[in-house]
C-alpha positions in Angstrom: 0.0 0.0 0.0 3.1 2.4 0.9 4.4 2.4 -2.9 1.1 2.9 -3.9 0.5 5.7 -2.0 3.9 7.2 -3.1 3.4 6.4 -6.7 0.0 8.4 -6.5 1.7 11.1 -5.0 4.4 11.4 -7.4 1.8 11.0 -10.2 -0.3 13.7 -8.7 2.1 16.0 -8.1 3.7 15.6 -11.5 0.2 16.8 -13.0 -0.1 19.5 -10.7 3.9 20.7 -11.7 3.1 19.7 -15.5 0.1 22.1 -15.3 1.8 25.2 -14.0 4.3 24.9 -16.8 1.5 24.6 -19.0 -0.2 28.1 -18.1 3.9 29.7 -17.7 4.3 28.5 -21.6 1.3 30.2 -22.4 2.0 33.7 -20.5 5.5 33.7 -22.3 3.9 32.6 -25.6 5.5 29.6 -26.3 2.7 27.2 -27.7 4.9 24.6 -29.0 6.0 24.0 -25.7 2.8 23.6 -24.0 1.7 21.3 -26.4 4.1 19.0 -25.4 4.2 19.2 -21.6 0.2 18.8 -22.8 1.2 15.5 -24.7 3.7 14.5 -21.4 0.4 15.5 -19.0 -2.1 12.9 -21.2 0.5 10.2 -20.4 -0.4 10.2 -16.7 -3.5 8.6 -17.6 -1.2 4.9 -17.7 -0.2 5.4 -13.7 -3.9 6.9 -13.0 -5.4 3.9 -14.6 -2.9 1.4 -12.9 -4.1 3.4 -9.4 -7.4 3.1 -10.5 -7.6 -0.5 -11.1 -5.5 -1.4 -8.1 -7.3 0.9 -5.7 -9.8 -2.3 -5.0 -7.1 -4.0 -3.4 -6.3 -1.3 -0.8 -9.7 -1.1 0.5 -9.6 3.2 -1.0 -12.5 4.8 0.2 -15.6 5.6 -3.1 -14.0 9.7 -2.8 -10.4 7.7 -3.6 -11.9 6.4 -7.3 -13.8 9.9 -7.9 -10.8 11.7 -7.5 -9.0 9.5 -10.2 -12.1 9.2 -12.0 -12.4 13.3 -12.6 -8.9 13.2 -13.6 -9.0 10.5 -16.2 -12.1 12.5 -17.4 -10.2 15.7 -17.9 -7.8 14.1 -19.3 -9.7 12.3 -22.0 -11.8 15.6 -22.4 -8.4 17.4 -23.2 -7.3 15.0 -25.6 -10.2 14.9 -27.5 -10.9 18.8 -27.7 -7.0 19.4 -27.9 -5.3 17.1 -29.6 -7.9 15.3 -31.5 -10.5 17.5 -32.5 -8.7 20.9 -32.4 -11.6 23.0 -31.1 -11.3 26.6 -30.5 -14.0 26.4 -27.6 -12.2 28.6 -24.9 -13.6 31.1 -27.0 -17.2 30.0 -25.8 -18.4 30.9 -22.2 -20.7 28.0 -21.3 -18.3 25.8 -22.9 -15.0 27.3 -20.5 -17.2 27.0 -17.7 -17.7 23.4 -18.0 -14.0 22.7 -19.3 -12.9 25.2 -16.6 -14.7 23.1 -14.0 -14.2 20.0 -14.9 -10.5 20.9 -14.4 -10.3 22.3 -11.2 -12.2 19.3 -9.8 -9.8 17.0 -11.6 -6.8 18.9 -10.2 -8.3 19.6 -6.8 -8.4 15.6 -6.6 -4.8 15.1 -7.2 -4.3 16.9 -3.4 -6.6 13.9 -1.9 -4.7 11.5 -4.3 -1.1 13.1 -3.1 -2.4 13.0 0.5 -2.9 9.5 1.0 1.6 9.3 1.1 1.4 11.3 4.2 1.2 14.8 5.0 4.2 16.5 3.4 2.7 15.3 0.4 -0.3 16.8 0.4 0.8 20.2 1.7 3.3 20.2 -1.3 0.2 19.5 -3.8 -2.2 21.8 -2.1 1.0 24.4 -2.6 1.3 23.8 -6.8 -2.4 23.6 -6.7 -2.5 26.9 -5.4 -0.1 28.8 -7.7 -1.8 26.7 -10.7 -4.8 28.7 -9.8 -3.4 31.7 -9.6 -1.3 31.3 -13.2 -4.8 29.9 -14.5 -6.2 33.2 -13.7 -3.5 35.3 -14.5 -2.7 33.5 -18.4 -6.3 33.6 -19.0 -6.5 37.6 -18.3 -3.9 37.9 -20.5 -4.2 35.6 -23.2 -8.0 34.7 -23.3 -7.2 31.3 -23.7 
């Protein structure tokens, strides 16, 4: 259960650090570089899904397989709109609001994934989680994306 716990926190955590760089590429205007930290951020889908399918065997409480259920959701959202699709939809309100949300519940999930390794690790996500808020905030003022 110990390396699980430390392999969700490292996963989490990576998603949380992947994500700030994500919104810093975009406030310094370097899109080819956020589309590949995007491409490395759809890979943590394989560790999610290998937490996921484990989780049975650890006895993780039904808020344990939402959290990693939001975030394999985002992430299967972003690849389709992103990276499949190519929609322009930040463009259109309703459609941010419910991209926008689905995000920050996703993300906001990774702290009670991170959590579960003890509480260094949590306070560390809850930390990137914060300033990924902020820089969400900030890079969408500025670049309405």
């Amino acid at each position: 259960m110990e390396k699980a716990n430390l392999l969700g926190a490292l996963v989490a955590l990576s998603i949380l650090l992947l994500t700030n760089l994500i919104f810093v590429s975009r406030l310094l205007g370097k899109p080819r570089i956020e589309y590949w930290l995007g491409a490395v951020l759809l890979l943590s889908s394989l560790p999610l899904l290998y937490l996921l399918t484990t989780a049975s065997g650890f006895d993780r409480p039904a808020l344990y397989y939402i959290q990693l259920g939001l975030m394999l959701c985002y992430l299967v959202v972003e690849f389709l709109l992103d990276y499949v699709l190519k929609l322009e939809f930040r463009q259109v309100r309703w459609a941010v609001v419910v991209y926008v949300t689905l995000f920050f519940g996703a993300t906001g999930g990774m702290i009670g994934v991170a959590s579960h390794a003890g509480r260094a690790w949590g306070a560390s996500s809850v930390a990137l989680f914060l300033i990924m808020a902020v820089l969400a905030f900030v890079q969408r003022a500025k670049t309405g994306m």
